[in-house]
C-alpha positions as CSV (number, residue, x, y, z in Angstrom):
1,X,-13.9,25.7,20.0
2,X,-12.2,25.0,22.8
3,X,-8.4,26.6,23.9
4,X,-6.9,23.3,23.7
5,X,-8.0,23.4,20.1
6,X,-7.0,26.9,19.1
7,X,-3.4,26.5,20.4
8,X,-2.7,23.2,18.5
9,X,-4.2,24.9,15.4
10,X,-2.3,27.9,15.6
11,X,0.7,25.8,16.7
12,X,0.5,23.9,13.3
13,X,0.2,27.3,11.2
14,X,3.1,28.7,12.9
15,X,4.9,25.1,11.7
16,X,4.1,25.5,8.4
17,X,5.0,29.0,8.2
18,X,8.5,27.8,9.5
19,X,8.6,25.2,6.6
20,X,7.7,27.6,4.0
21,X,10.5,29.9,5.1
22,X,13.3,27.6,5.1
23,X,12.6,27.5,1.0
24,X,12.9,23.2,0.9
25,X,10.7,22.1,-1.8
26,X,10.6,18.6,-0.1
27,X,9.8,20.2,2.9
28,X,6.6,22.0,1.7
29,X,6.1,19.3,-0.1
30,X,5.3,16.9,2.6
31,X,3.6,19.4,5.1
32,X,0.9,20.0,2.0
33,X,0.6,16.1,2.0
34,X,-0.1,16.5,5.8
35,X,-3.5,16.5,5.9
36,X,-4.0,13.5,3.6
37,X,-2.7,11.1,6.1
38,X,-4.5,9.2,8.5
39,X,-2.3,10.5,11.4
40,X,-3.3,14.2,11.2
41,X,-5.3,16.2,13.9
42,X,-7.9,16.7,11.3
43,X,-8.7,13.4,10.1
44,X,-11.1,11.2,9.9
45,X,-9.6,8.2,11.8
46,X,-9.1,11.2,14.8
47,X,-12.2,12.9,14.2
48,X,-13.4,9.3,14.3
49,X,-11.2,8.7,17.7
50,X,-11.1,12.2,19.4
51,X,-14.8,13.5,18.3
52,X,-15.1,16.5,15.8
53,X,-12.7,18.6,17.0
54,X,-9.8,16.0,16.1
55,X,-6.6,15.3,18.1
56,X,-5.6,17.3,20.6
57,X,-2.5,17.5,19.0
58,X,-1.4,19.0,15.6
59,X,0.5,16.0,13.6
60,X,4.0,16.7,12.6
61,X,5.6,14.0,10.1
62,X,8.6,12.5,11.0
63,X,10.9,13.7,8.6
64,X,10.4,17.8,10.1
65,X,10.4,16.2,13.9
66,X,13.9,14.3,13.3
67,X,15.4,15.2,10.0
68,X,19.0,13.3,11.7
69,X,17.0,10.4,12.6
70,X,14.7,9.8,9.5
71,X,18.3,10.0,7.1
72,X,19.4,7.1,9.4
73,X,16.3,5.2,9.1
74,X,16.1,6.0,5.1
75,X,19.6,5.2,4.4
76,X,19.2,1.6,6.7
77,X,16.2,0.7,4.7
78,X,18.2,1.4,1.2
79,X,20.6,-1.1,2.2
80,X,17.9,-3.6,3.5
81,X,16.3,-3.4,-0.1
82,X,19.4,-3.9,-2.2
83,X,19.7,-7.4,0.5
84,X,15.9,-7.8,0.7
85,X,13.8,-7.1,-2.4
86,X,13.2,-10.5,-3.5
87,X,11.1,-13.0,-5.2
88,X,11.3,-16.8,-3.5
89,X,9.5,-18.7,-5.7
90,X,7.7,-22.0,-4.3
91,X,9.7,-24.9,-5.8
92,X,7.0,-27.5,-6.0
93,X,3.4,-27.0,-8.6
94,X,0.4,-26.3,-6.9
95,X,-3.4,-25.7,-8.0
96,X,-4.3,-23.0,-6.6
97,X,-8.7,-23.3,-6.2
98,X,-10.2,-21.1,-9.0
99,X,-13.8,-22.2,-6.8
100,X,-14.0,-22.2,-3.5
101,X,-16.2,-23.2,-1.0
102,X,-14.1,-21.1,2.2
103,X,-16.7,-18.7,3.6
104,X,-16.7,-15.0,2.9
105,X,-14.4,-12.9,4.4
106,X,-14.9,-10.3,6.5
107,X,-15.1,-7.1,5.0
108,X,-14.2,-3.1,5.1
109,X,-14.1,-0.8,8.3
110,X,-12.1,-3.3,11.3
111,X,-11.6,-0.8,13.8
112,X,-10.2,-4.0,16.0
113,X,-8.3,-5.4,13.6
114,X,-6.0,-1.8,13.4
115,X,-3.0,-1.7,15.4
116,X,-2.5,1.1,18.5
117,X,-0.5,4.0,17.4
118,X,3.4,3.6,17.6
119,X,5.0,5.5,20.9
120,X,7.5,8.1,19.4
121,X,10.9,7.5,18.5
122,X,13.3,8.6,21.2
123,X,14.8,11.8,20.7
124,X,18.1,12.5,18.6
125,X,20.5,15.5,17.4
126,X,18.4,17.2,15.0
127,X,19.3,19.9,12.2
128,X,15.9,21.3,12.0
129,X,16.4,25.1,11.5
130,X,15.4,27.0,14.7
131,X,11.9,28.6,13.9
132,X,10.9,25.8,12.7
133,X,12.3,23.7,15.8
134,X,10.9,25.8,18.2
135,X,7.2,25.7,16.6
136,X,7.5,21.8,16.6
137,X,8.6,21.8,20.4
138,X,5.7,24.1,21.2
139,X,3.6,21.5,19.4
140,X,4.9,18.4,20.8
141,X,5.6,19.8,24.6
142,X,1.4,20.7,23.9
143,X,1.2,17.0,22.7
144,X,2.8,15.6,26.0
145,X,1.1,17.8,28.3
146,X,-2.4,16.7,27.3
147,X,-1.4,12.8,26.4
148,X,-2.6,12.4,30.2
149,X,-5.6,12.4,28.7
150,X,-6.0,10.4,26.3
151,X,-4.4,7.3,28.8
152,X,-7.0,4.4,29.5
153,X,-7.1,1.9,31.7
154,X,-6.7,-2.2,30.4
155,X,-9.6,-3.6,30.4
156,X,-9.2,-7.6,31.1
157,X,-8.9,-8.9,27.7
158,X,-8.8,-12.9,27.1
159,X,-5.5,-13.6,24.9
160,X,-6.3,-13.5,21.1
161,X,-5.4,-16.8,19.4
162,X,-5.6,-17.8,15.9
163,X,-8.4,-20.0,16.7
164,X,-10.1,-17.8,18.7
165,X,-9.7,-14.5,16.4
166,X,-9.2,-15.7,12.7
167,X,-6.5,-13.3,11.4
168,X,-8.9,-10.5,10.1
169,X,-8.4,-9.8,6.4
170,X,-9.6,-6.7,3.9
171,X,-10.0,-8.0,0.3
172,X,-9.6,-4.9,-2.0
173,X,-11.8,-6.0,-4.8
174,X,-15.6,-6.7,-3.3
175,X,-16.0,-10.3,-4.0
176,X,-19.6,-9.8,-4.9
177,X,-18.6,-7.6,-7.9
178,X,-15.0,-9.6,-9.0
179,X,-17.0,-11.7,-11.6
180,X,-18.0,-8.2,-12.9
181,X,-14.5,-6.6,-12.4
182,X,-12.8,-9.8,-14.1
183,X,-14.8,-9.1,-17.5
184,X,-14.0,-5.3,-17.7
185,X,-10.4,-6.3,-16.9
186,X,-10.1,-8.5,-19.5
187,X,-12.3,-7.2,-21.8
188,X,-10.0,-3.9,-21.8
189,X,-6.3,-5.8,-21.6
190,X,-4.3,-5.1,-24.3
191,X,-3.8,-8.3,-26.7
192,X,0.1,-8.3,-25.6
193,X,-1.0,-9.2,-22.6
194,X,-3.6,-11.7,-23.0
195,X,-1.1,-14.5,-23.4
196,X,-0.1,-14.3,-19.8
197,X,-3.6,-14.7,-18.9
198,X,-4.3,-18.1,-20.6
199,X,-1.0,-20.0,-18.5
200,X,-2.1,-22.3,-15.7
201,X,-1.0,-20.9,-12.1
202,X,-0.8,-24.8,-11.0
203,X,1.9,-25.8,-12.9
204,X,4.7,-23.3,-11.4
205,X,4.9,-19.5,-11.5
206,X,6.3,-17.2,-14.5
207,X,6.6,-13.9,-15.0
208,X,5.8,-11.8,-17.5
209,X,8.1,-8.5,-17.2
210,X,8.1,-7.8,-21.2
211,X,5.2,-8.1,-23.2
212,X,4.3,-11.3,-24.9
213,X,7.4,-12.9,-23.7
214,X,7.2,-15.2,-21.0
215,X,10.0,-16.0,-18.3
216,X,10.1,-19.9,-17.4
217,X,10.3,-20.3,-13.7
218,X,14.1,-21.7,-13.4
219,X,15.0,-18.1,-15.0
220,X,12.7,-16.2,-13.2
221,X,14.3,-15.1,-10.1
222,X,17.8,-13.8,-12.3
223,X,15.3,-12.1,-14.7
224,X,14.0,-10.3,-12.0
225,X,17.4,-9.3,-10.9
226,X,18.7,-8.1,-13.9
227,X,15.6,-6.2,-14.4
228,X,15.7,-4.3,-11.4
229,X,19.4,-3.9,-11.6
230,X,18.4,-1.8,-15.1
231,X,15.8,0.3,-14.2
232,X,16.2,2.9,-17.3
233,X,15.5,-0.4,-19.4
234,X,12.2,-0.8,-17.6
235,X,11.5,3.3,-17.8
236,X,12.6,3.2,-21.5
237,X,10.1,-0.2,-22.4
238,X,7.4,1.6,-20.4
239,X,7.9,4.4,-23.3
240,X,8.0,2.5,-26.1
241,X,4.9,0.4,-25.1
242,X,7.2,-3.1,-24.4
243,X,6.2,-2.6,-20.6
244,X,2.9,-2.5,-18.5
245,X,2.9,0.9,-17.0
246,X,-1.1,0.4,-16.2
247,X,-4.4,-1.4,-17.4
248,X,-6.6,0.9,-19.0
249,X,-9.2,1.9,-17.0
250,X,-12.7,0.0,-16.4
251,X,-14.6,0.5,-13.5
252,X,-13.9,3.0,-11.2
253,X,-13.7,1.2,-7.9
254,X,-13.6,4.4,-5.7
255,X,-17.7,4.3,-6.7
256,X,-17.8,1.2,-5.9
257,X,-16.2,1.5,-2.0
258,X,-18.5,4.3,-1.9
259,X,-21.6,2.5,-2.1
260,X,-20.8,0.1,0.9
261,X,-19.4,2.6,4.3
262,X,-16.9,1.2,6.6
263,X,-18.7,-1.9,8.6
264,X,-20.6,-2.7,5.6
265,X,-20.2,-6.5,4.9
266,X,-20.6,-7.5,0.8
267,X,-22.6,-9.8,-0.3
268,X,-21.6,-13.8,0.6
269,X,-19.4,-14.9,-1.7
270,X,-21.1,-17.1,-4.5
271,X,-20.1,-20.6,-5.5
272,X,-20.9,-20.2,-8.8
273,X,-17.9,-20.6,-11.9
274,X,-16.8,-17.2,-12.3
275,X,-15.9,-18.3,-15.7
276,X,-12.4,-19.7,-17.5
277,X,-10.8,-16.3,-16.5
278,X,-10.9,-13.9,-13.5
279,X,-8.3,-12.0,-12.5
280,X,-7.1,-12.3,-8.5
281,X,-7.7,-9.9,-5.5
282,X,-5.5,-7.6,-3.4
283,X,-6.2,-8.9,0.3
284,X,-4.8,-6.8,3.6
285,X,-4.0,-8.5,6.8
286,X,-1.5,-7.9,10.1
287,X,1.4,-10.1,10.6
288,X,0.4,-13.4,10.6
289,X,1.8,-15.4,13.4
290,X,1.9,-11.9,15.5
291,X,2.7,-12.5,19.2
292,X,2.3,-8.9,21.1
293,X,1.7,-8.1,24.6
294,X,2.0,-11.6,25.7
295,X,2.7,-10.3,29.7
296,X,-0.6,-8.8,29.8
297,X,-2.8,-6.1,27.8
298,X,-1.7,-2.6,27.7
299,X,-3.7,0.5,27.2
300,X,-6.9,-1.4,26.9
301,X,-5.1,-3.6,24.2
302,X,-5.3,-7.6,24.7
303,X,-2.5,-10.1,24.0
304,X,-2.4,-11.3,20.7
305,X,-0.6,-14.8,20.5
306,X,-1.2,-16.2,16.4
307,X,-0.2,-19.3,15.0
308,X,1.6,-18.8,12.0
309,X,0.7,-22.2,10.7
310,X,-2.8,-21.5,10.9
311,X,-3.1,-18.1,9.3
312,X,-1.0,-18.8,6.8
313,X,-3.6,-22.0,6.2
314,X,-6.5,-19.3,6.3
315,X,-5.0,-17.1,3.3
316,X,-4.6,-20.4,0.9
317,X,-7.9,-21.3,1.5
318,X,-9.1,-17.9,0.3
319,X,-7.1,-18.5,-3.0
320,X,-4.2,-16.6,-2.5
321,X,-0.7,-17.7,-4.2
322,X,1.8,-15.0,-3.2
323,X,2.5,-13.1,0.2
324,X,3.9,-9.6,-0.1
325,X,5.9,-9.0,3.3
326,X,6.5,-5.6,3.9
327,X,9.0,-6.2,7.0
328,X,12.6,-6.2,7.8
329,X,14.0,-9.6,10.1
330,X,14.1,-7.1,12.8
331,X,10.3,-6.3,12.7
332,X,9.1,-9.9,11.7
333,X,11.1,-11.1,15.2
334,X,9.8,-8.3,17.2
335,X,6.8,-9.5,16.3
336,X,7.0,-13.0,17.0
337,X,7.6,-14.5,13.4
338,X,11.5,-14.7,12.9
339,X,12.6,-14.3,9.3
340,X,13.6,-18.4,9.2
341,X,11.0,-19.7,10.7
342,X,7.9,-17.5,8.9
343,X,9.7,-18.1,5.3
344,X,10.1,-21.9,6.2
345,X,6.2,-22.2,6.7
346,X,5.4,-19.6,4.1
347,X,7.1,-22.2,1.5
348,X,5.4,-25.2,3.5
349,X,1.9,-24.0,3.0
350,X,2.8,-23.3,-0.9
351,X,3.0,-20.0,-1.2
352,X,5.1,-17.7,-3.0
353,X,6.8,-14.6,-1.0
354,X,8.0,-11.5,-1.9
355,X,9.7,-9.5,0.0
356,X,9.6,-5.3,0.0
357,X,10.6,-4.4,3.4
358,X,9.7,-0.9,4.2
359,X,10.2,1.1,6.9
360,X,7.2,1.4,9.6
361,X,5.5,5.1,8.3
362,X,8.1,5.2,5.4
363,X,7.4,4.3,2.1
364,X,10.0,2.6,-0.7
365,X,12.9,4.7,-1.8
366,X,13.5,3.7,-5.1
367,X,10.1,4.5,-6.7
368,X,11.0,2.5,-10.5
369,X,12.1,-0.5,-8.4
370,X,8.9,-0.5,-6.7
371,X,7.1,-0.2,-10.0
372,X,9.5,-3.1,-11.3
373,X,8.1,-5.3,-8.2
374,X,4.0,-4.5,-8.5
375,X,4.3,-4.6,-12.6
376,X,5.7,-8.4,-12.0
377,X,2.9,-9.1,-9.1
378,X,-0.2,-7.7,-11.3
379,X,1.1,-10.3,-14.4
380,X,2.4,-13.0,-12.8
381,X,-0.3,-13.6,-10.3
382,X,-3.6,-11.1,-10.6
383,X,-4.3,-11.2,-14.3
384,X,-3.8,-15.4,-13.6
385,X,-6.4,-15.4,-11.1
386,X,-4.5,-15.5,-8.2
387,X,-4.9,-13.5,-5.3
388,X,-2.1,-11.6,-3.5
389,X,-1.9,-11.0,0.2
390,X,0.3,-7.9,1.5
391,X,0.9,-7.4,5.1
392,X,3.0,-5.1,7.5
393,X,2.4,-5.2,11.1
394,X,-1.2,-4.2,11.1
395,X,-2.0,-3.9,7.5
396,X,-2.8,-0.5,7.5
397,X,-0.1,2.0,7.0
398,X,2.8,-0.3,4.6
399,X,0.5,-2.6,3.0
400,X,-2.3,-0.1,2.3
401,X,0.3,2.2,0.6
402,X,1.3,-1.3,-1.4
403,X,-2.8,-2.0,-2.1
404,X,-3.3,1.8,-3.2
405,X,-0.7,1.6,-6.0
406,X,-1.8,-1.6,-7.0
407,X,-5.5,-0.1,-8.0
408,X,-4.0,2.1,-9.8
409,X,-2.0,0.1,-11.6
410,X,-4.9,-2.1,-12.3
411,X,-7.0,1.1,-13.5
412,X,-9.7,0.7,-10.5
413,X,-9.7,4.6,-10.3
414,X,-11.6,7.2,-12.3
415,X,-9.8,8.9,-14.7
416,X,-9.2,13.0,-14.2
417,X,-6.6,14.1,-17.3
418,X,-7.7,15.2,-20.0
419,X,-7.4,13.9,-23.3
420,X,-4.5,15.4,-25.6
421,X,-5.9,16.4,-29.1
422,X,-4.5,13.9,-31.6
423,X,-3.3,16.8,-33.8
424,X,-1.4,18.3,-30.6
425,X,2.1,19.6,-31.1
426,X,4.8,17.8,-28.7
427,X,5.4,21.1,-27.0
428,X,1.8,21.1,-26.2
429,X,2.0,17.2,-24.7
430,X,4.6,18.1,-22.9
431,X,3.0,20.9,-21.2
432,X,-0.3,19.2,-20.4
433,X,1.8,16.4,-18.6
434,X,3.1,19.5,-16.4
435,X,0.1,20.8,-15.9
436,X,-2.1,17.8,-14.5
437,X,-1.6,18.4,-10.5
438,X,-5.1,18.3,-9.8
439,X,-5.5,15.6,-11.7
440,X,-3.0,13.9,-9.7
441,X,-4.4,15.4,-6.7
442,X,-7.9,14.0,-7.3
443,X,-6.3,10.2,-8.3
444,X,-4.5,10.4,-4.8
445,X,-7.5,10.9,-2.5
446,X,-9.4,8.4,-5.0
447,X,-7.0,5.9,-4.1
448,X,-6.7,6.4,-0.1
449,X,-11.0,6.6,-0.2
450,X,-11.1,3.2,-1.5
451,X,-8.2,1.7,0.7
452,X,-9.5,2.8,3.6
453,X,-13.4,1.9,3.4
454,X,-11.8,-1.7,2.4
455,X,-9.6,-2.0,5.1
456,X,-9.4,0.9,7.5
457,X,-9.6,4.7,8.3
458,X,-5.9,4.2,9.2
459,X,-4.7,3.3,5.8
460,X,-2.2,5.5,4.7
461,X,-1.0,6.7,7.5
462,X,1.5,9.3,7.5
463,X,2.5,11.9,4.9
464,X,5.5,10.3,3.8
465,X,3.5,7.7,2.3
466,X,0.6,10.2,1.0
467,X,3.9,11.9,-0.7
468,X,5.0,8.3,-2.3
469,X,1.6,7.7,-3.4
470,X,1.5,11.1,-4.8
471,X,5.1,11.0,-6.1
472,X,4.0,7.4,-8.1
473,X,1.0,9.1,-10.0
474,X,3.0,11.9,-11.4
475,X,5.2,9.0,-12.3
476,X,2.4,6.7,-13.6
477,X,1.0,9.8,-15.7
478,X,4.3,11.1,-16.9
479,X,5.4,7.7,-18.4
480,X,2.0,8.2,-20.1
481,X,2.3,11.4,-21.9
482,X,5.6,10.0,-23.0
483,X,4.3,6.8,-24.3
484,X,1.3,9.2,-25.6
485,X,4.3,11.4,-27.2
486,X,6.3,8.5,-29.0
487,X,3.0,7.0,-30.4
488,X,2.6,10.1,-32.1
489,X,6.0,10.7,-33.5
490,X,5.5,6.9,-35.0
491,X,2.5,7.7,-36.6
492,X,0.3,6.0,-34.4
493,X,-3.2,6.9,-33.3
């Protein structure tokens, strides 16, 4: 092992001895979720990049590197939610092709597709206690000195168009197996939500927040609203059974991503009828209509210059009906695609668009709202048949967080607790709801496995979003032991 090695390793003990002593749950919270995200030393994206041995330098998340900075970034992206979060609705019907003849997408690992990793924020007053600032300047002065390294020189690169490289996309759900996906789905729904099923997605969207009743589309948008404007009505329905808090399991998709590595392409897709019901997929994808490095490639990266037009065209070929965007106006013009412009052609090409812009390697900040948002995707458009396409600016980091909570919602994951004896006492429900953190644990790694042999060893990328993902299981699993709970005090089996 080399010394290089040993001193960042011993410089990211030292950090999270530091952590542990300043006694902040959160804190110690997020250093533990460390090592689940892509960014770590240890890794396999940088074992993948660096060799074995990993990074050269120990990964510090954001938050413990600028606590001053992250607050400004958080409290910014609060505001942009409140103004943001939004459902535009496409005003005209549309027939969205249950059978098409497109040709298959490409598939799991794109190493080419990910974006470069983010130069670091500059620097800002921090309140970072002093042990613990000290360790992290040790690890980021070691960082800087050996970044010399790592430097490599452009290679010429012809400019990356949308004719010459088709926006690359990662389709969640293999299509080979979504015939066989599509009848465990539905053979497992629960009857209150079978209605939503049966409605035509070509004669204008609806959604189905409360089971069995649906929203017409001229009310859907204030519904939506005054849902998430009441999110202890949403917690409460989740309780009492009147809302989706996830489809009961079926087939365990993490074994599924397990049996094709990164690289791997599935099977073509087939022609053949899937049948009068299939429910849609989760597709990943950068920014459409990206325009990056247009004075020339840097670090070996070429100029990307998209059409928006055209991508957009490529995902409503493939079937999908709703774009999640995961960027602020800032981002999306940064990147080419200003906010007036991309939602102009987004409603041109017939598509619906939701908007949940995040922060880049944040993750939401109002966790119910969130679960508000991917309950209303999953039965407006997936259990419908239609596909949904989420994107940051590389697909990776945002939208894989967004595509990993959507599994789960759909029950793609194994289940870990343990079933409650129907003859348990409350107190002891209660306590096995407490007492289900490797369970959660196990759901968590489950969930980044199978994003990132769809889409990318980059998925989930830092430990703010491994923490979300882990914060929404607990979430997802405590709203079960409640609903679990209440059945029981009614009577219910």
């Amino acid at each position: 092992m080399s010394h290089g090695v040993l001193q960042r390793d011993k410089l990211a003990h030292d950090v999270y001895q530091s952590v542990l002593r300043t006694g902040r749950g959160d804190w110690i919270e997020l250093m533990n979720c460390a090592p689940l995200a892509s960014q770590y030393h240890l890794s396999a994206y940088s074992t993948f990049k660096f060799g074995i041995g990993g990074a050269p330098y120990a990964y510090l998340p954001m938050t413990l590197q600028q606590p001053l900075f992250t607050e400004a970034i958080l409290a910014r992206q609060r505001e942009i939610e409140g103004n943001s979060w939004s459902w535009k609705l496409h005003e005209l019907a549309r027939e969205v092709p249950r059978h098409s003849d497109t040709p298959p997408m490409p598939e799991g690992f794109a190493p080419n597709d990910a974006p470069p990793a983010d130069e670091p924020p500059p620097s800002h007053p921090q309140n970072t206690p002093p042990l613990l600032s000290k360790a992290m300047r040790d690890a980021i002065q070691l960082a800087c000195m050996q970044s010399g390294a790592l430097t490599q020189e452009p290679s010429p690169c012809t400019i990356k168009t949308s004719d010459t490289h088709p926006i690359q996309v990662s389709p969640i759900l293999p299509p080979s197996q979504l015939e066989a996906l599509s009848e465990q789905v539905f053979a497992h729904l629960p009857p209150e939500y079978i209605e939503c099923t049966h409605a035509d997605v070509g004669h204008g969207p609806c959604g189905y927040l409360h089971r069995g009743k649906q929203i017409p589309p001229g009310e859907f948008a204030s519904h939506l609203v005054h849902t998430l404007e009441e999110p202890e009505a949403h917690l409460c329905g989740q309780i009492r059974g009147e809302q989706l808090v996830r489809l009961p399991p079926t087939i365990a998709l993490d074994d599924i991503a397990r049996e094709a590595p990164p690289g791997c392409k599935d099977c073509p897709q087939t022609d053949a009828p899937l049948g009068p019901r299939r429910i849609g997929n989760m597709i990943l994808s950068s920014c459409p209509g990206k325009k990056v490095r247009l004075n020339g490639p840097e670090r070996g990266r070429s100029s990307v210059c998209r059409d928006l037009r055209m991508d957009l065209a490529r995902y409503r070929s493939m079937g999908v009906r709703a774009i999640v965007c995961c960027l602020d106006d800032d981002e999306l013009k940064t990147l080419g695609s200003p906010c007036s412009e991309y939602v102009e052609e987004v409603s041109a090409a017939g598509l619906d668009l939701v908007r949940l812009p995040i922060a880049e390697g944040f993750a939401p900040t109002d966790l119910v709202k969130f679960d508000i948002m991917i309950t209303a995707l999953i039965l407006t458009y997936t259990l419908r048949g239609a596909s949904i396409l989420v994107h940051c600016r590389g697909g990776v980091g945002r939208a894989g967080l967004v595509a990993a909570i959507w599994v789960l919602k759909m029950g793609f994951v194994s289940p870990h607790t343990r079933a409650v004896p129907l003859n348990a006492t409350l107190t002891e429900a209660m306590r096995e709801a407490q007492c289900d953190s490797e369970a959660v644990l196990q759901t968590v790694l489950k969930l980044i496995e199978v994003v990132r042999r769809r889409r990318s060893l980059r998925a989930i990328e830092t430990a703010e979003q491994a923490r979300f993902l882990m914060e929404y299981v607990r979430f997802i699993h405590r709203q079960e032991h409640a609903r679990r709970c209440v059945e029981r005090c009614c009577g219910k089996t």
